[in-house]
ROSE-402199 format. One record per residue: residue in one letter; y, z, x of N, C-alpha, C in turn. Coordinates in steps of 0.2 Angstrom, whole numbers, m for minus. Atoms other than C-alpha are relative to their C-alpha. Last residue first. Layout:
<rec rest="A" n_v="Y" n_w="Z" n_u="X" ca_v="Y" ca_w="Z" ca_u="X" c_v="Y" c_w="Z" c_u="X"/>
...
This chain:
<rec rest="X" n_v="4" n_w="2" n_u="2" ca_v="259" ca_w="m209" ca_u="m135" c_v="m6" c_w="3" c_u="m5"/>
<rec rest="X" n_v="1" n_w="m1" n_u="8" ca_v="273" ca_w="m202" ca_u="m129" c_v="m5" c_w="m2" c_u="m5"/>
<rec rest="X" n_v="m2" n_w="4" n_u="5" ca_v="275" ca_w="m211" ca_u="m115" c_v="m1" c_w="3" c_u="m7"/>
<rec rest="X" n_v="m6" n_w="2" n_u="m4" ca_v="272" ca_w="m198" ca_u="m102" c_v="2" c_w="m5" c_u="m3"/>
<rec rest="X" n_v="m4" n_w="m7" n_u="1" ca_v="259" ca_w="m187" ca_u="m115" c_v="7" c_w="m5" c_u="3"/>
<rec rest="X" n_v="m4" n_w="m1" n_u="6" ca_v="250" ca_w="m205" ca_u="m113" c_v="2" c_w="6" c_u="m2"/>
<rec rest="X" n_v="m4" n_w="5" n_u="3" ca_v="250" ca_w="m205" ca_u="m97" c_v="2" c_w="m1" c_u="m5"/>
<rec rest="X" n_v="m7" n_w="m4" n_u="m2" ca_v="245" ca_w="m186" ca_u="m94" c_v="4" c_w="m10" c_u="0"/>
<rec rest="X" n_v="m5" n_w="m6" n_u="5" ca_v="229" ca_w="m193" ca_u="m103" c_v="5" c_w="4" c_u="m1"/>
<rec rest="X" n_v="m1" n_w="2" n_u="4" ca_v="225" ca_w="m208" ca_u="m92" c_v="6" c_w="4" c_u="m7"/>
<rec rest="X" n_v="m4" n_w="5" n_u="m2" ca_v="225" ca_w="m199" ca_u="m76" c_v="4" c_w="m3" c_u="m8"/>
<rec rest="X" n_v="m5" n_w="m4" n_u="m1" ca_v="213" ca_w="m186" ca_u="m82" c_v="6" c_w="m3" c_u="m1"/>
<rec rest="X" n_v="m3" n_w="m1" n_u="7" ca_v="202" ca_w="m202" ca_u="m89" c_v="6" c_w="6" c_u="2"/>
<rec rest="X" n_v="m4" n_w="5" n_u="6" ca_v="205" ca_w="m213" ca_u="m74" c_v="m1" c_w="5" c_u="m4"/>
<rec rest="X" n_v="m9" n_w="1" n_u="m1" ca_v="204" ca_w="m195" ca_u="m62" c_v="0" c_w="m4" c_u="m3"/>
<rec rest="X" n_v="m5" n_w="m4" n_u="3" ca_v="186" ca_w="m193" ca_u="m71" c_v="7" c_w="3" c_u="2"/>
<rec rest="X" n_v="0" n_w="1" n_u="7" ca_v="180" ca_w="m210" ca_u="m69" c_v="2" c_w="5" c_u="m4"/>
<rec rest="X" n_v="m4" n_w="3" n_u="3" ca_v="182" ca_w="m207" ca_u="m50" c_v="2" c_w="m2" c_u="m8"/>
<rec rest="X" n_v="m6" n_w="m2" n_u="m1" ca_v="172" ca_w="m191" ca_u="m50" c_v="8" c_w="m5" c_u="m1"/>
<rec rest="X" n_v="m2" n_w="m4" n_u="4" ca_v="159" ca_w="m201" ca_u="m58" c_v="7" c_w="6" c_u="0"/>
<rec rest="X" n_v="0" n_w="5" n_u="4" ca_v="157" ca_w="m215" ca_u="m46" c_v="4" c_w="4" c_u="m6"/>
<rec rest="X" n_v="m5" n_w="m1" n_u="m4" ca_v="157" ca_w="m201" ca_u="m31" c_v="3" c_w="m5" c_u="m4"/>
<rec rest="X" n_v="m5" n_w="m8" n_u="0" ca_v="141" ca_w="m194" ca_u="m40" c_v="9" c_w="m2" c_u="0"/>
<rec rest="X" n_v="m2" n_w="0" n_u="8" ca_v="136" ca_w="m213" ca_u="m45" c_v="4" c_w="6" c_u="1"/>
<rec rest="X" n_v="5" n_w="m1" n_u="3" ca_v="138" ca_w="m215" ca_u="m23" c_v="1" c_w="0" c_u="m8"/>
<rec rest="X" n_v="m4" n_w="m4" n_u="3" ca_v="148" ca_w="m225" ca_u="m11" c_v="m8" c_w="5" c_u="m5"/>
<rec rest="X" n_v="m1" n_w="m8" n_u="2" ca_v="144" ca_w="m238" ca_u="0" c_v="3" c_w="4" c_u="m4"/>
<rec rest="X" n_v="4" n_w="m6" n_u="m2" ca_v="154" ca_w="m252" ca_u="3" c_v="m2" c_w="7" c_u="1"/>
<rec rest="X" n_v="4" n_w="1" n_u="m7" ca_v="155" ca_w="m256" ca_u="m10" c_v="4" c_w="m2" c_u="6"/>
<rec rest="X" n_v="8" n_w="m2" n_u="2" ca_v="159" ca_w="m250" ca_u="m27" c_v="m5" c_w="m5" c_u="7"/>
<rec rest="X" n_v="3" n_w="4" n_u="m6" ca_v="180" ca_w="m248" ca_u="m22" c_v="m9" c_w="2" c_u="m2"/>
<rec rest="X" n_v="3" n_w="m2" n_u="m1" ca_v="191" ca_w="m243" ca_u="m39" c_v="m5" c_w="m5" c_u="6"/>
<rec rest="X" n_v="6" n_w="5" n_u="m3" ca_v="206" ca_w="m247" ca_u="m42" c_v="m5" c_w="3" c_u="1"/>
<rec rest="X" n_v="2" n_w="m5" n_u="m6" ca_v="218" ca_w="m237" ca_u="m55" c_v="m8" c_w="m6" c_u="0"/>
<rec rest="X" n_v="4" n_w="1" n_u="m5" ca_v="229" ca_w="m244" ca_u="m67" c_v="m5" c_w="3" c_u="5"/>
<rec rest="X" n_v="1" n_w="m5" n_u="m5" ca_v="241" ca_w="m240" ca_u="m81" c_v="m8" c_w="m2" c_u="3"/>
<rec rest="X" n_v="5" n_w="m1" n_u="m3" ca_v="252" ca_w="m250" ca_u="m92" c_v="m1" c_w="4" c_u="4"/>
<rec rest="X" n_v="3" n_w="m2" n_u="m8" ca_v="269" ca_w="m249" ca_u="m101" c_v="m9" c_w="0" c_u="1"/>
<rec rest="X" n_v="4" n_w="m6" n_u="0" ca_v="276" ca_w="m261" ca_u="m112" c_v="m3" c_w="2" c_u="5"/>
<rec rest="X" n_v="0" n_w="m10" n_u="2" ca_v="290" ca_w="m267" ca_u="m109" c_v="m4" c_w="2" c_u="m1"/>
<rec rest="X" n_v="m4" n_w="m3" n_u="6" ca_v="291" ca_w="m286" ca_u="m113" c_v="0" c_w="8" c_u="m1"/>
<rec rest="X" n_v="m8" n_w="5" n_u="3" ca_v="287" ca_w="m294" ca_u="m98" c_v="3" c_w="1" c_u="m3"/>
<rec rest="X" n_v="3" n_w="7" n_u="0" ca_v="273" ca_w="m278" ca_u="m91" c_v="8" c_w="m3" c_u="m3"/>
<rec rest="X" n_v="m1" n_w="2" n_u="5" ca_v="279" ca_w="m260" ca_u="m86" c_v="m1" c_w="m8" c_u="m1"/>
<rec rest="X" n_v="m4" n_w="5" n_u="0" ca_v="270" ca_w="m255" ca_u="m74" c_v="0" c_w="0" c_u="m7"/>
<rec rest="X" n_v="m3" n_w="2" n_u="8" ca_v="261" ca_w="m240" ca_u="m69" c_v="3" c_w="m5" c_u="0"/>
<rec rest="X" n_v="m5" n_w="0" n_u="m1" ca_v="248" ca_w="m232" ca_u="m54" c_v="2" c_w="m6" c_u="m4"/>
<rec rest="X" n_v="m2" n_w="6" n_u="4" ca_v="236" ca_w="m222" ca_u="m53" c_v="7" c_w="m1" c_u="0"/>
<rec rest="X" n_v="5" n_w="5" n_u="0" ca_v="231" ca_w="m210" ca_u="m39" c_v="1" c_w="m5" c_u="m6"/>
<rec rest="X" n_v="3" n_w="3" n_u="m5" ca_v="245" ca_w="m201" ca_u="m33" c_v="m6" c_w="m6" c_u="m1"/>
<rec rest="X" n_v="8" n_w="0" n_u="0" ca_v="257" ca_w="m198" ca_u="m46" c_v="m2" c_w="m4" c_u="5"/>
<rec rest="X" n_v="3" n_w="m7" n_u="1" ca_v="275" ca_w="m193" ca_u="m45" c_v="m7" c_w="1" c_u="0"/>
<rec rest="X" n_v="m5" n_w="m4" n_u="m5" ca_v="284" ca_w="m210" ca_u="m38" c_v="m5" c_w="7" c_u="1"/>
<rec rest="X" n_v="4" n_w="1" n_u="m3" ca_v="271" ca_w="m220" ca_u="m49" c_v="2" c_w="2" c_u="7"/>
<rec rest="X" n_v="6" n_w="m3" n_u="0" ca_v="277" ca_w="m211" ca_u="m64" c_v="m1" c_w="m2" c_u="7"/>
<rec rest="X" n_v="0" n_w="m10" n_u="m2" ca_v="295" ca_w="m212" ca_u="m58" c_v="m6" c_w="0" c_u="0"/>
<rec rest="X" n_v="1" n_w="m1" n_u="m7" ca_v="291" ca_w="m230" ca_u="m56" c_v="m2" c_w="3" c_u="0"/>
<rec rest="X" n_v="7" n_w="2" n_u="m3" ca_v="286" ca_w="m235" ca_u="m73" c_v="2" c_w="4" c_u="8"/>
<rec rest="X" n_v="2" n_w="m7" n_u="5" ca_v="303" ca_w="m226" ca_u="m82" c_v="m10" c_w="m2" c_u="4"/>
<rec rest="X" n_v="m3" n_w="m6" n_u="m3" ca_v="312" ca_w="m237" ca_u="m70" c_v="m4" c_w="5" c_u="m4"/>
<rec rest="X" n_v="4" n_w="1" n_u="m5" ca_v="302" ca_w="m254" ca_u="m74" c_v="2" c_w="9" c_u="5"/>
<rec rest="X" n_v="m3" n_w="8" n_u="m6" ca_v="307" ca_w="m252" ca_u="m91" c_v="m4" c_w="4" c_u="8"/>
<rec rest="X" n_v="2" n_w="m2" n_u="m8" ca_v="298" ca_w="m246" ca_u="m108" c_v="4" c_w="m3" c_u="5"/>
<rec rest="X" n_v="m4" n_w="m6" n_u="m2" ca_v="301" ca_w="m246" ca_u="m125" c_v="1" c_w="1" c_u="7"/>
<rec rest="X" n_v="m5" n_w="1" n_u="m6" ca_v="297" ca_w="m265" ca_u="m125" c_v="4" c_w="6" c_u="m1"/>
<rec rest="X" n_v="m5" n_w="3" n_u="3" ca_v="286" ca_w="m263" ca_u="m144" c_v="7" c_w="m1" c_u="4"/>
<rec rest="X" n_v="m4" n_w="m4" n_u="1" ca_v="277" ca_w="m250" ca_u="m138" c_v="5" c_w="m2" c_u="m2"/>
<rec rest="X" n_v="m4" n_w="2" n_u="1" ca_v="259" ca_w="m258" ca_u="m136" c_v="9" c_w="3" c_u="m4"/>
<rec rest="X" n_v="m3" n_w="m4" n_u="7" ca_v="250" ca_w="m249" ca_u="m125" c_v="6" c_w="m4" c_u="m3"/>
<rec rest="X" n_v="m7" n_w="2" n_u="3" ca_v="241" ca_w="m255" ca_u="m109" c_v="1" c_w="3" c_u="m7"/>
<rec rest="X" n_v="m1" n_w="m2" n_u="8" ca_v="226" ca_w="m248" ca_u="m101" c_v="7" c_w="m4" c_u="m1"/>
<rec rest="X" n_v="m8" n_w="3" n_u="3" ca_v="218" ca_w="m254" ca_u="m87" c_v="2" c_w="4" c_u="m7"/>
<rec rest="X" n_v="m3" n_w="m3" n_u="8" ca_v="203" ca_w="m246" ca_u="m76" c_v="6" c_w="m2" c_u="m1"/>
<rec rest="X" n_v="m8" n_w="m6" n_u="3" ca_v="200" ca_w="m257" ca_u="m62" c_v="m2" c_w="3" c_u="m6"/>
<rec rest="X" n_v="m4" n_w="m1" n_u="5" ca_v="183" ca_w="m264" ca_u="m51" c_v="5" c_w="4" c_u="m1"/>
<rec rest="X" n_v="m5" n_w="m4" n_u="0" ca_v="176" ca_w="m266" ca_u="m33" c_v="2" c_w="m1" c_u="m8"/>
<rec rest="X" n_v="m2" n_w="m4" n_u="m9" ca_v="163" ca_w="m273" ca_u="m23" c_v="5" c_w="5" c_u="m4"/>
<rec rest="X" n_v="m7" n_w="1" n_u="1" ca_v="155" ca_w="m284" ca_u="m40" c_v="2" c_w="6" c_u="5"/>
<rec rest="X" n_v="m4" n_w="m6" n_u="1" ca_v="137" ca_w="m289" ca_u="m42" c_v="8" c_w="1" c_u="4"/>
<rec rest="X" n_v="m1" n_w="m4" n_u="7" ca_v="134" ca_w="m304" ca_u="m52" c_v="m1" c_w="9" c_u="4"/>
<rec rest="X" n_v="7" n_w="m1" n_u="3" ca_v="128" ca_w="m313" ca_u="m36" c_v="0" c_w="4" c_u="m4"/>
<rec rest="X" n_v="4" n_w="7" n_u="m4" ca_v="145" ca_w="m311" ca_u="m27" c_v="m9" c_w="2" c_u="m4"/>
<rec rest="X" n_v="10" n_w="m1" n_u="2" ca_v="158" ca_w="m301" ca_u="m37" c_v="m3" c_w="m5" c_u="3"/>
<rec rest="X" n_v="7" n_w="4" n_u="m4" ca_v="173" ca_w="m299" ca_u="m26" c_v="m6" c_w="5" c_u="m4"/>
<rec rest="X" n_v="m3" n_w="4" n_u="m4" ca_v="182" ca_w="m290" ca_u="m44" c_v="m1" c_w="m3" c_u="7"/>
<rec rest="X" n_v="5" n_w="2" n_u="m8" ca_v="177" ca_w="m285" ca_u="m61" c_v="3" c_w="m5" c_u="6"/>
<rec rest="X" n_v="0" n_w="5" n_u="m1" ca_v="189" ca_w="m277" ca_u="m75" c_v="m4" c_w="m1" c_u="7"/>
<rec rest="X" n_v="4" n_w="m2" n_u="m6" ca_v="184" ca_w="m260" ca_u="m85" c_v="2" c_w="m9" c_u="2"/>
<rec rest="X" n_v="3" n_w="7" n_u="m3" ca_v="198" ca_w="m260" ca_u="m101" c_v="m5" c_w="2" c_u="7"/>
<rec rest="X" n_v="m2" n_w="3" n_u="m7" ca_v="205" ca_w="m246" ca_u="m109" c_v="m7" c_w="m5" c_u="1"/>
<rec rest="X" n_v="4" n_w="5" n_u="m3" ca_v="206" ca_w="m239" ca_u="m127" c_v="4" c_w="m1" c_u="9"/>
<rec rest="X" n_v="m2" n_w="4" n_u="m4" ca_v="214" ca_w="m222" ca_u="m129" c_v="m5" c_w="m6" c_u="3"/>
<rec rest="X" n_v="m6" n_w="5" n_u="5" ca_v="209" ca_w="m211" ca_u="m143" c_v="0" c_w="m6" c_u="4"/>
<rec rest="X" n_v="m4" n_w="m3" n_u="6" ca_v="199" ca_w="m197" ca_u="m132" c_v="7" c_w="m5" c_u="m3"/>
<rec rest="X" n_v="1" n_w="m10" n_u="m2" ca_v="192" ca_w="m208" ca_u="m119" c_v="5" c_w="2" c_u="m5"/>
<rec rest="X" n_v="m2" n_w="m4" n_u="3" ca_v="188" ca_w="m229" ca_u="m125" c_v="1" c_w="7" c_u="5"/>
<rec rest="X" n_v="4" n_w="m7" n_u="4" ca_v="178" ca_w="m244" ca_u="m120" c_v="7" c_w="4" c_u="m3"/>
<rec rest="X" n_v="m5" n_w="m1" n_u="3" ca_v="182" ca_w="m264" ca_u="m116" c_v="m5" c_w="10" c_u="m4"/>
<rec rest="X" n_v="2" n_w="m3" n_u="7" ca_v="172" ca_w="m270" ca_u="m104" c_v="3" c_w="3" c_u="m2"/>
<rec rest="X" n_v="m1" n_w="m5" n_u="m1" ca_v="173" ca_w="m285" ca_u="m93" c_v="m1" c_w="3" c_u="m7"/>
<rec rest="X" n_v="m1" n_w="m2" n_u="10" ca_v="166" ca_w="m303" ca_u="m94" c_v="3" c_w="6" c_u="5"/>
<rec rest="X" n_v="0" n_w="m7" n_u="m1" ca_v="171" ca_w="m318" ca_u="m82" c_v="0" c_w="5" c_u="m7"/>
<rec rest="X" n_v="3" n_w="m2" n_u="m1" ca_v="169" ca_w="m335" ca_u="m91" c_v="m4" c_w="7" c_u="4"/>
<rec rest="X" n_v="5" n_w="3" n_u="m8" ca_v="184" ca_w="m342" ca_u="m88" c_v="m7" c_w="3" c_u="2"/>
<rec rest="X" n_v="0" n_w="5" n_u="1" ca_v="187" ca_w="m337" ca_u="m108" c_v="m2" c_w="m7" c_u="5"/>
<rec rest="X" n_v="m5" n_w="5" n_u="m1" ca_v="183" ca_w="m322" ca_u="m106" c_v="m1" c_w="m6" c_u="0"/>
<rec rest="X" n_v="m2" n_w="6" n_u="m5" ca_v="166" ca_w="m313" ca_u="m110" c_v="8" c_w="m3" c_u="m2"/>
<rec rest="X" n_v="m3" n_w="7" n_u="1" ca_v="166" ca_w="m295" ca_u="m116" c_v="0" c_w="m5" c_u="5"/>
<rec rest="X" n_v="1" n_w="4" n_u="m7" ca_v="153" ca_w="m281" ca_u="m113" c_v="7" c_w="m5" c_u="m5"/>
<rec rest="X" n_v="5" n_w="7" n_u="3" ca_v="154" ca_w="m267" ca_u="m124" c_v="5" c_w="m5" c_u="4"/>
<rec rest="X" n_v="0" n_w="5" n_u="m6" ca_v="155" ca_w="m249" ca_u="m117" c_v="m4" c_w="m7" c_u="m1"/>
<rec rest="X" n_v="0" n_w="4" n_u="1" ca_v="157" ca_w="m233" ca_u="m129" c_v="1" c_w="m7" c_u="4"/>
<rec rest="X" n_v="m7" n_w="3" n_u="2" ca_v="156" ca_w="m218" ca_u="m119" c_v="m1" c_w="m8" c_u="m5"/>
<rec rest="X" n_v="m2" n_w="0" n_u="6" ca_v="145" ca_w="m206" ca_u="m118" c_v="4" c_w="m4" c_u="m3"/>
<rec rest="X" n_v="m4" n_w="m3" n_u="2" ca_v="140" ca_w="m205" ca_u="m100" c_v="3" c_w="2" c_u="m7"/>
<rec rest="X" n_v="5" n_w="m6" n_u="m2" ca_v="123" ca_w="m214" ca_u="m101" c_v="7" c_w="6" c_u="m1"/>
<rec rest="X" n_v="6" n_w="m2" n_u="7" ca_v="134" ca_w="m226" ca_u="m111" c_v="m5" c_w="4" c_u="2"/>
<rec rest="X" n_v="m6" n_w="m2" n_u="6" ca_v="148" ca_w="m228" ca_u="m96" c_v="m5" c_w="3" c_u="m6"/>
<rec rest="X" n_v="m2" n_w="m5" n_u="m4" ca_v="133" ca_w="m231" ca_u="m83" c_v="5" c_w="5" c_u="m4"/>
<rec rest="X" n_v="6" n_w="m6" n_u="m1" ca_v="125" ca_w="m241" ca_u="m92" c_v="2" c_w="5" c_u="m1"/>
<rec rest="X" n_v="4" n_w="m2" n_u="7" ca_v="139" ca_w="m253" ca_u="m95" c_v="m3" c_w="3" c_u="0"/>
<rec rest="X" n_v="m6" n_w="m4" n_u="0" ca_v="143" ca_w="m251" ca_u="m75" c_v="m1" c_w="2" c_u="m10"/>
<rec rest="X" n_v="0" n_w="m8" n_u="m4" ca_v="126" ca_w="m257" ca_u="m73" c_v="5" c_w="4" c_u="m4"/>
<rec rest="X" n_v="4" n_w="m1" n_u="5" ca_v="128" ca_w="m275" ca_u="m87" c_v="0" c_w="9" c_u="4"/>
<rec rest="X" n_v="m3" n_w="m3" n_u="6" ca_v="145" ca_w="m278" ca_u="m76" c_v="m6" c_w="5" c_u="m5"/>
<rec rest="X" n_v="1" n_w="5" n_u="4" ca_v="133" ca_w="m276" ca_u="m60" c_v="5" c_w="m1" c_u="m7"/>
<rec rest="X" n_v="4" n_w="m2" n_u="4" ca_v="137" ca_w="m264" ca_u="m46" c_v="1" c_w="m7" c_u="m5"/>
<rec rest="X" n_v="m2" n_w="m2" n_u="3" ca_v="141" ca_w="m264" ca_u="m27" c_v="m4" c_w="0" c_u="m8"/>
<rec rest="X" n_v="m4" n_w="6" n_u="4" ca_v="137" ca_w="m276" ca_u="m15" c_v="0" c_w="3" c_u="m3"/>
<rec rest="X" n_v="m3" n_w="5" n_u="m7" ca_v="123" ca_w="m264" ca_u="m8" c_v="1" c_w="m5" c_u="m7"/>
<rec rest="X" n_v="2" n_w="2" n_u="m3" ca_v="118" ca_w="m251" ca_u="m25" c_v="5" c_w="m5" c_u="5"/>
<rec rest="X" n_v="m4" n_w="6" n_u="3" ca_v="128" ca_w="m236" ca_u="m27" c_v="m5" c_w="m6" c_u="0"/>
<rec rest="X" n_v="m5" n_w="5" n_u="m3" ca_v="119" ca_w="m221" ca_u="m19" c_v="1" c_w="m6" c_u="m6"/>
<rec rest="X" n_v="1" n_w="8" n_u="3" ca_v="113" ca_w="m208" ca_u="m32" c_v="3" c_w="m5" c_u="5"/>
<rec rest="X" n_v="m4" n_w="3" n_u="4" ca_v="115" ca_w="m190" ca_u="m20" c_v="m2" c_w="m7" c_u="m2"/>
<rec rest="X" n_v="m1" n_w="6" n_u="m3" ca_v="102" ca_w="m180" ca_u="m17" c_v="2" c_w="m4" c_u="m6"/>
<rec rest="X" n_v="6" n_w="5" n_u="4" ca_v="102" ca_w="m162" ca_u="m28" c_v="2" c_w="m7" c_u="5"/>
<rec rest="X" n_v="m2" n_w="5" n_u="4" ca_v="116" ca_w="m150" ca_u="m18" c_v="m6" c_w="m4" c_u="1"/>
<rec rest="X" n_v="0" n_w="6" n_u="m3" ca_v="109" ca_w="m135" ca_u="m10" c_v="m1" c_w="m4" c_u="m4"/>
<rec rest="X" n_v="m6" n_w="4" n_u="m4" ca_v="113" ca_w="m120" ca_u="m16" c_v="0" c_w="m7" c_u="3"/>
<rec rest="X" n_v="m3" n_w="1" n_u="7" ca_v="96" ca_w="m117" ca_u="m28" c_v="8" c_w="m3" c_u="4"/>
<rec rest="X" n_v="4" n_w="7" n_u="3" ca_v="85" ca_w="m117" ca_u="m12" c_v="6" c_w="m2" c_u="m7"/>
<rec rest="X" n_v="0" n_w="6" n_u="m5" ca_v="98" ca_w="m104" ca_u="m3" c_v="m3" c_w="m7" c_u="m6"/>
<rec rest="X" n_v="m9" n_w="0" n_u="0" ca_v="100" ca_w="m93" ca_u="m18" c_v="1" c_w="m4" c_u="4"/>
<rec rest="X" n_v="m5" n_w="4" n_u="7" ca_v="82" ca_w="m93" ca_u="m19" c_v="5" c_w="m1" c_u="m1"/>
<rec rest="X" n_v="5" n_w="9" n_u="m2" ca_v="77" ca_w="m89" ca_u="m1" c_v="3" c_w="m5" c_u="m7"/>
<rec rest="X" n_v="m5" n_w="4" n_u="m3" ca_v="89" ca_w="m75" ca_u="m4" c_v="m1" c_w="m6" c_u="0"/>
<rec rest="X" n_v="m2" n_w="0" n_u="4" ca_v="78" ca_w="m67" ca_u="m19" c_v="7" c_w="m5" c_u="4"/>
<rec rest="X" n_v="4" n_w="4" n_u="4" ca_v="63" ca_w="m68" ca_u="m9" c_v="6" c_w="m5" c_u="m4"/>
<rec rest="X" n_v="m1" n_w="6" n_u="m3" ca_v="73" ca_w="m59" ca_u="5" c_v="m3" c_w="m6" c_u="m5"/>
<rec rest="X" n_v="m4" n_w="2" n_u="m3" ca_v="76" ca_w="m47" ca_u="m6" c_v="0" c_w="m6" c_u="1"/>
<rec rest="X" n_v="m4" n_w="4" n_u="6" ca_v="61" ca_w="m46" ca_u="m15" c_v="6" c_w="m2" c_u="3"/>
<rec rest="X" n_v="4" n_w="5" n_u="1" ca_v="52" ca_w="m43" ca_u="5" c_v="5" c_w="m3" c_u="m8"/>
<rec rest="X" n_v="m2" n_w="3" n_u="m6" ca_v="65" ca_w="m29" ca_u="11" c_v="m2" c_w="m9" c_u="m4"/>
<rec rest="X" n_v="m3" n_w="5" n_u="2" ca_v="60" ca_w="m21" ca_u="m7" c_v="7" c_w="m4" c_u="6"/>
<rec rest="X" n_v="m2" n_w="4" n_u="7" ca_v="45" ca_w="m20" ca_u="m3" c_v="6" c_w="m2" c_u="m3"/>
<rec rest="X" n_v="3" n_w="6" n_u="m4" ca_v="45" ca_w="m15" ca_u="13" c_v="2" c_w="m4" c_u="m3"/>
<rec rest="X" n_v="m5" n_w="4" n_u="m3" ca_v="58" ca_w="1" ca_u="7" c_v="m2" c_w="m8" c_u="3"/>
<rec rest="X" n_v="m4" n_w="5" n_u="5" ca_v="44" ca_w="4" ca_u="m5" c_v="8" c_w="m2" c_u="3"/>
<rec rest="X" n_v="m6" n_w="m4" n_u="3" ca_v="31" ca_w="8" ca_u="8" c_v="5" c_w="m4" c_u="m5"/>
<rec rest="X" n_v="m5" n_w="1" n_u="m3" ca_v="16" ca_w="m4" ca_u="6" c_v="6" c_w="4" c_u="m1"/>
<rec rest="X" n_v="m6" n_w="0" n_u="4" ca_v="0" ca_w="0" ca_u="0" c_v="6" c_w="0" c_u="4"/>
């Protein structure tokens, strides 16, 4: 029989081993080489929750047209080679009826680090943010970008009043 100070030297350490095994980060999703697929990034939004429906253009390019609380927005694709694509945007525009000028876009893009505003030919405002899908990266670091567009997103529209 073992003293009970042994014992509980042994839970202990038992209890430490587990708090080591549990603190270590799950292996990361890599991205696939050359980035992701329009049909992927659909996925990838719809595993998330999001509504994410393909459109074709008229040059034949598709993007996807989803949604974050209220707000539609755009997914556009760009060096796509062999249907996968290196890099896409998030867009939003907002029709405002040319409230907007190119001075009321700046300040945003004066005060904000990661997206960045314009006001389009007739004043409405828009909101952008690039995104890089190769080289390298991973869905984890895919996901993080997806939640500065929608953070991003939703202090723009408070900055328009929207």
């Amino acid at each position: 029989m073992r003293p009970k100070r042994f014992s509980g030297l042994i839970a202990a350490a038992m209890a430490g081993a587990a708090l080591c095994a549990a603190a270590v980060p799950a292996q990361a999703r890599d991205l696939p080489v050359g980035g992701l697929t329009v049909a992927e990034v659909q996925s990838w939004l719809q595993t998330a929750g999001y509504a994410a429906k393909v459109e074709t253009n008229s040059d034949g390019t598709q993007d996807i047209a989803s949604s974050s609380d209220g707000a539609n927005f755009h997914v556009f694709f760009y060096d796509c080679k062999n249907k996968r694509c290196a890099s896409m945007q998030f867009s939003a525009g907002f029709d405002t009826k040319g409230a907007f000028n190119a001075t009321k876009m700046n300040q945003w893009d004066v005060d904000k680090r990661w997206t960045r505003a314009y006001a389009d030919k007739v004043n409405d405002p828009w909101l952008e943010y690039d995104v890089d899908l190769a080289p390298g990266g991973t869905f984890e670091g895919l996901d993080d970008q997806f939640g500065i567009w929608r953070q991003s997103l939703g202090e723009f529209r408070k900055y328009i009043g929207w």
